[in-house]
C-alpha positions as CSV (number, residue, x, y, z in Angstrom):
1,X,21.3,-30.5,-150.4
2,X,18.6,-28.4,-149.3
3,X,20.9,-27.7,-146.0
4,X,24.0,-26.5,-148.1
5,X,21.9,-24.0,-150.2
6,X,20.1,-22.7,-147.2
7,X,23.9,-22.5,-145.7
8,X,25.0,-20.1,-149.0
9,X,21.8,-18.2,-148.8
10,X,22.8,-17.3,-145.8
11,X,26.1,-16.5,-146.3
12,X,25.8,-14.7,-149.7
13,X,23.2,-12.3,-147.7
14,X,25.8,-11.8,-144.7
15,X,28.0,-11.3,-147.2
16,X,26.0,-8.5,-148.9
17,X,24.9,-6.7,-145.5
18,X,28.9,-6.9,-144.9
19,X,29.5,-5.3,-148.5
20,X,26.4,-3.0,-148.2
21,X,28.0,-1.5,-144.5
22,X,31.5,-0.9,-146.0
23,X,29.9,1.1,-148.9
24,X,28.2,2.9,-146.4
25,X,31.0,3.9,-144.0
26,X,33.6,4.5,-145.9
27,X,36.7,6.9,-144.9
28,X,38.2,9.0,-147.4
29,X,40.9,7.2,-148.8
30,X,43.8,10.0,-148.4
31,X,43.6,10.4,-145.0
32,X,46.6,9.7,-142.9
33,X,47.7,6.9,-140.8
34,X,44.3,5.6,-140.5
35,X,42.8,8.3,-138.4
36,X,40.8,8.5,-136.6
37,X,41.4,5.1,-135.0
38,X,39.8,6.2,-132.0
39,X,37.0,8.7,-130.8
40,X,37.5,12.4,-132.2
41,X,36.2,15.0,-129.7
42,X,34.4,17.5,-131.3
43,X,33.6,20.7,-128.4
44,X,31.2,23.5,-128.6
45,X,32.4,26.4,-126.5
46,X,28.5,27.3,-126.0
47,X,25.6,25.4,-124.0
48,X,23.2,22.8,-126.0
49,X,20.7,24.0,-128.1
50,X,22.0,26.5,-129.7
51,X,22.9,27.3,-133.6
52,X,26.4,26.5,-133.2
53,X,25.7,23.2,-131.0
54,X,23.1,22.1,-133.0
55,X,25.2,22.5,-136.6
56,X,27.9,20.8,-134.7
57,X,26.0,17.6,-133.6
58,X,24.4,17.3,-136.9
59,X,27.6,17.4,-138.9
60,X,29.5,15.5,-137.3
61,X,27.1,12.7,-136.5
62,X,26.8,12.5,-139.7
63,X,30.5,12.7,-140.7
64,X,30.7,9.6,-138.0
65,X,28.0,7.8,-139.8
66,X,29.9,8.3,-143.4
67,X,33.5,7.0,-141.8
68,X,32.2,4.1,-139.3
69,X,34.1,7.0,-136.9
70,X,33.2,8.1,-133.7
71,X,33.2,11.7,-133.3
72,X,31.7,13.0,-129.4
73,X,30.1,16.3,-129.1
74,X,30.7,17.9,-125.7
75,X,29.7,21.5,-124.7
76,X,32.2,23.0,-122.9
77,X,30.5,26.2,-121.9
78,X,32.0,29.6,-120.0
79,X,30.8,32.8,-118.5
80,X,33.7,34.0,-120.6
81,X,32.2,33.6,-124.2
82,X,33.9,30.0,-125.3
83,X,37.5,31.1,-124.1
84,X,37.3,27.9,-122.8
85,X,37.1,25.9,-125.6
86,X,39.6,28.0,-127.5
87,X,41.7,27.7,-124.4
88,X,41.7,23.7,-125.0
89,X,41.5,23.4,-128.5
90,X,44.8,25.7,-128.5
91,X,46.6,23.4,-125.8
92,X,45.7,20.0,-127.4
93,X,47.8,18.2,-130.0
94,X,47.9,19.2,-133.9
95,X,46.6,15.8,-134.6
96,X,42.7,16.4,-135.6
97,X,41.6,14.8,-132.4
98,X,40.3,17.8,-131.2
99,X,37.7,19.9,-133.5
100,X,35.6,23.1,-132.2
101,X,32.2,24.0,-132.9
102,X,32.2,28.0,-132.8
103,X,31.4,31.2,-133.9
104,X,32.3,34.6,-135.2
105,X,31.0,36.1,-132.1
106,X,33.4,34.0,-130.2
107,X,36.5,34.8,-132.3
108,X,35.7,38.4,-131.9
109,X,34.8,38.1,-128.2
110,X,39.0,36.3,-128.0
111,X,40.0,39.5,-129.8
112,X,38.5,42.2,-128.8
113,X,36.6,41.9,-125.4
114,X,38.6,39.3,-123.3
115,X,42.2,39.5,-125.2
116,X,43.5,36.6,-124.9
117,X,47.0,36.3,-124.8
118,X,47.4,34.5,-128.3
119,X,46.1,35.5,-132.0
120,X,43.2,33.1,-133.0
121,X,44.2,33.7,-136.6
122,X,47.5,32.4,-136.2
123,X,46.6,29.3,-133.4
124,X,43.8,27.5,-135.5
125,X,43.0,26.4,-138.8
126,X,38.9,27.6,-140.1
127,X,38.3,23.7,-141.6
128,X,34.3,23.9,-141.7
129,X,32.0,26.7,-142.2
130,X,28.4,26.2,-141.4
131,X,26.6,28.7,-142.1
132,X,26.1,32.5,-142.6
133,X,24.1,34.0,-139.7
134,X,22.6,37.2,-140.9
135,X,20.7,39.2,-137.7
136,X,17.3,40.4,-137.6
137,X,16.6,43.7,-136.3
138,X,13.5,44.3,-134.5
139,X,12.1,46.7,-132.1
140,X,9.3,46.5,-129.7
141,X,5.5,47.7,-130.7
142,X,5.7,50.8,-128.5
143,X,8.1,52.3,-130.6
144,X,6.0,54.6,-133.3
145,X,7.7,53.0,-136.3
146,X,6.9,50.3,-139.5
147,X,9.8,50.4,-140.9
148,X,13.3,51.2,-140.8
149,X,13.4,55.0,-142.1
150,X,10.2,55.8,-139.5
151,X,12.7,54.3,-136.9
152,X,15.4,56.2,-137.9
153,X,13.7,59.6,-137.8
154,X,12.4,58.5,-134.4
155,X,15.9,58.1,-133.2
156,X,17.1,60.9,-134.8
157,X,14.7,63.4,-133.0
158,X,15.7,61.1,-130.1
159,X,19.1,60.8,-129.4
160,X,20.3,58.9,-126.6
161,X,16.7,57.5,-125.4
162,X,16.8,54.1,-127.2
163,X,17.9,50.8,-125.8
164,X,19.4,48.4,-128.1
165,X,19.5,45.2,-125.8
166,X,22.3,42.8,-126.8
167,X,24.1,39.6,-125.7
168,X,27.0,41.2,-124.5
169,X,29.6,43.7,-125.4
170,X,31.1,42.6,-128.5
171,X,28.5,40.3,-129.5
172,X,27.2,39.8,-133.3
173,X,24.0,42.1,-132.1
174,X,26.3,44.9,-129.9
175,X,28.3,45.5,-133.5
176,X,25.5,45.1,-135.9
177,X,24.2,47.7,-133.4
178,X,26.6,49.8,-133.6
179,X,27.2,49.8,-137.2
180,X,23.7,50.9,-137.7
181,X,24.3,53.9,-135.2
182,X,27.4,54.6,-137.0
183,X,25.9,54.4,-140.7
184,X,22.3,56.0,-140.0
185,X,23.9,59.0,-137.7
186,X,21.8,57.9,-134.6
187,X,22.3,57.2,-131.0
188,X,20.7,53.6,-129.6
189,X,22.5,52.8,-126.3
190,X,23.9,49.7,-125.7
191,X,22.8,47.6,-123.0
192,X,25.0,44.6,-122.7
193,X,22.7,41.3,-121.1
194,X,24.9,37.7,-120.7
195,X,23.6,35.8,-123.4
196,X,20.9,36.4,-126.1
197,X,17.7,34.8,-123.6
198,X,18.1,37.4,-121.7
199,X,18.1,40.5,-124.2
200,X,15.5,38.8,-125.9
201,X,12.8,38.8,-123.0
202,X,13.7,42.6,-121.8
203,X,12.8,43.2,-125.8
204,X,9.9,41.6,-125.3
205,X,9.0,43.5,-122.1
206,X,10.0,46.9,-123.3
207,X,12.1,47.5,-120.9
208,X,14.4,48.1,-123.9
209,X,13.5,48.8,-127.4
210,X,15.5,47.3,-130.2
211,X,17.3,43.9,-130.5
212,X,19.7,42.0,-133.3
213,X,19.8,38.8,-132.8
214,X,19.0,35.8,-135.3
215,X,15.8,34.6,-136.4
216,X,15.4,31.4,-134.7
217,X,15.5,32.9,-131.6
218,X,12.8,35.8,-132.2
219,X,10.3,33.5,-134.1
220,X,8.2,33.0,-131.2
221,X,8.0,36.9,-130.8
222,X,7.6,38.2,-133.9
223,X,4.8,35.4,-134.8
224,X,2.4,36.3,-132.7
225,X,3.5,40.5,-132.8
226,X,5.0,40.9,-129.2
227,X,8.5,42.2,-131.5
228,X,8.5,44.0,-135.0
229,X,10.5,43.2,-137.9
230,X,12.3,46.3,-139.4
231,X,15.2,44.6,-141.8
232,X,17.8,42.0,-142.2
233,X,21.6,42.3,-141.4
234,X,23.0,40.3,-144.2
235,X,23.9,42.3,-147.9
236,X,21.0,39.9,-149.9
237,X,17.5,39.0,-148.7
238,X,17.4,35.8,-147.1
239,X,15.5,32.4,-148.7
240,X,14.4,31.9,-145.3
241,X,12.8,35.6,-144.7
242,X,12.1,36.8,-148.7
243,X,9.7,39.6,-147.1
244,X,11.8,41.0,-144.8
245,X,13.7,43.9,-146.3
246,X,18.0,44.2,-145.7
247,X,19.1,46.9,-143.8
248,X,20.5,48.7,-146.6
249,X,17.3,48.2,-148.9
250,X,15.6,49.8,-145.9
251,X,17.4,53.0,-146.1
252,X,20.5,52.6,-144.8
253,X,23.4,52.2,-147.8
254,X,26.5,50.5,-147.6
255,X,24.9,48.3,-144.4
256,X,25.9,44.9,-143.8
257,X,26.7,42.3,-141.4
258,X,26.6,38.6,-140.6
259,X,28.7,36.2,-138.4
260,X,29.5,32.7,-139.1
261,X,29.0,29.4,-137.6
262,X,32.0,26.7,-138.1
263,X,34.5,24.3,-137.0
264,X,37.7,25.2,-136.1
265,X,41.7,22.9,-135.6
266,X,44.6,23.5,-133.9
267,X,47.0,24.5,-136.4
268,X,49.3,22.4,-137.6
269,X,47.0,19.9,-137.9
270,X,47.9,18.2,-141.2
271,X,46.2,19.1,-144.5
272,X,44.5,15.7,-145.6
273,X,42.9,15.8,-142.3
274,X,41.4,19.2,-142.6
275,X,40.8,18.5,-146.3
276,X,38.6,15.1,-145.8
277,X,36.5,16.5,-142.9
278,X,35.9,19.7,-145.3
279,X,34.9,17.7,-148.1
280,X,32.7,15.2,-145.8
281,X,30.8,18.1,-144.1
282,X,29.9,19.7,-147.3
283,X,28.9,16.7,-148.3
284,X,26.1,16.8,-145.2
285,X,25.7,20.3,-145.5
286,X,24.2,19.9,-149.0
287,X,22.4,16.9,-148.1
288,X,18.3,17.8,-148.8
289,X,17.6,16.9,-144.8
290,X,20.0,19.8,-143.8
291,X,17.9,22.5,-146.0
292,X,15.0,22.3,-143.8
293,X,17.3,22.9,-140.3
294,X,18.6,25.9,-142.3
295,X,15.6,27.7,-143.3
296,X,13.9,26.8,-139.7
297,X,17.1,28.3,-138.3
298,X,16.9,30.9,-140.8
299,X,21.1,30.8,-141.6
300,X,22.4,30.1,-144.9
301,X,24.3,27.4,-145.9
302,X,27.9,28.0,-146.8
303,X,30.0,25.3,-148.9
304,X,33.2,27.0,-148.6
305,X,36.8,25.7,-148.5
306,X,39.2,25.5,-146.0
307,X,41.0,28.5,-147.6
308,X,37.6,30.3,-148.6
309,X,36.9,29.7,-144.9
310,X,40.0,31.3,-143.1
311,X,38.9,34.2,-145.7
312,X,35.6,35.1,-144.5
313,X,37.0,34.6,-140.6
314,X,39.6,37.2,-141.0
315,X,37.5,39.6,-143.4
316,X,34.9,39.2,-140.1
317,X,37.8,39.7,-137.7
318,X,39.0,42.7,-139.7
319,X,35.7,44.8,-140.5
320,X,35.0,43.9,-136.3
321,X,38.4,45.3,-135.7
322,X,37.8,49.1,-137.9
323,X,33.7,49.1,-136.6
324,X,35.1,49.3,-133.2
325,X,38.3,51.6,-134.2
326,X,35.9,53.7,-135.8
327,X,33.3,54.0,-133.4
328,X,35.7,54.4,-130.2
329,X,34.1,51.3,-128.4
330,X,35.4,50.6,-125.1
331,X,34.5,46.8,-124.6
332,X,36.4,45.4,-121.9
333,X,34.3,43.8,-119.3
């Protein structure tokens, strides 16, 4: 007797453990013929450690842990700025297979510096946004300034003699940039670097004078005063950065500009399939663990649609698209 109810003790608690795993993983019921029924590759046209690769990995890990799915990062970094991963992500089946960790610097970069051959509005489908990335501008301690309207009278009586360091031409920090210059009549010259490290550390060094890049990046610097914090690209103050002024606080009206960080589909992959993965990732995004990678990466969350989320990449796309008209740019490598 004792045997048999040590046999359904047993059982009722594998049982349980059983239940308790289903309830766990548990796909969204609408999606279609059972996908994914095998491993979803998820690339990031960037190298690891970044915002994008990092957003990526923890969404979708945990989009894997909520379906009992498999979903495998892989960076699939270029000298190009992630044509590459656009390249494949446009050539693969519509079948949600495929996702793409990316960036509004890397949309614009596919529009306006390299060209491709192919309009990224029409050949993929925005499913998850991130984030918001607003830019921090600061400038190094030899330049006689404490806040933005002191810089700007600087630059005024010296046109042409600062260096605004960036990641390369057409980057999020070349355009924010440039908008400033356009907006606040002044002339910082642009001196394209590949990738954000290297701006950074020529910042730091003085050998030039003003960077906009994002905060993550530049909180080792402006910690211990090797940079100086002047303002914030984005149109509000951040939660992240309360103190730090926005550009257009700071004495330049009208000022405002942030990029994006998302996931991106081959269009015509079907609806329920970019519908479930939008739902789930919000789901993660709002989860109380995520807050603390957000205000360390200082980005703000976004909990947009699908629809919402093709908004904000062509209104980016679009405002890219009349800053450059505007301003003459020539950006071609």
């Amino acid at each position: 007797m004792k045997s048999l109810f040590r046999q359904y003790a047993a059982l009722s608690i594998a049982l349980s453990l059983l239940l308790s795993g289903i309830a766990l993983a548990q796909k969204p019921a609408d999606l279609p013929d059972g996908y994914p029924s095998k491993p979803v590759r998820v690339i990031v046209g960037t190298g690891a450690g970044g915002g994008t690769d990092l957003l990526t990995r923890a969404i979708f890990t945990k989009i894997g842990e909520k379906w009992g799915a498999s979903f495998v990062i892989e960076n699939m970094a270029s000298l190009v700025g992630g044509i590459r991963a656009l390249d494949t992500t446009r050539a693969a089946p519509p079948n949600g297979y495929l996702i793409m960790g990316t960036s509004s610097s890397t949309m614009q970069n596919a529009m306006f510096v390299t060209k491709v051959s192919y309009d990224v509005r029409k050949e993929f489908i925005p499913t998850v946004q991130y984030a918001y990335t607003p830019l921090l501008m600061v400038i190094h301690p030899s330049v006689p300034a404490n806040n933005l309207k002191e810089f700007i009278a600087y630059a005024k009586a010296n046109p042409g003699k600062i260096n605004a360091a960036n990641a390369g031409l057409g980057s999020a920090g070349h355009l924010a940039a440039e908008l400033l210059n356009l907006l606040a009549k002044i002339d910082m010259q642009a001196i394209p670097y590949k990738g954000g490290g290297n701006a950074a550390t020529d910042t730091v060094g003085g050998r030039t004078q003003v960077l906009f890049t994002t905060a993550v990046a530049l909180a080792p610097f402006t910690r211990t005063g090797k940079l100086k914090i002047l303002g914030i690209t984005s149109p509000q103050r951040m939660p992240s950065n309360p103190d730090v002024p926005t550009i257009a606080e700071g004495g330049v009206p009208g000022y405002a500009y942030q990029g994006w960080l998302g996931a991106i589909l081959k269009a015509g992959t079907p609806a329920p399939i970019i519908r479930a993965l939008n739902r789930s990732a919000l789901e993660v995004i709002k989860a109380p663990e995520m807050m603390s990678r957000y205000a360390a990466d200082g980005s703000d969350p976004a909990y947009t649609t699908p629809e919402e989320f093709r908004q904000v990449v062509e209104d980016s796309l679009s405002r890219a698209e009349i800053l450059i008209r505007e301003t003459g740019l020539k950006l071609e490598e």
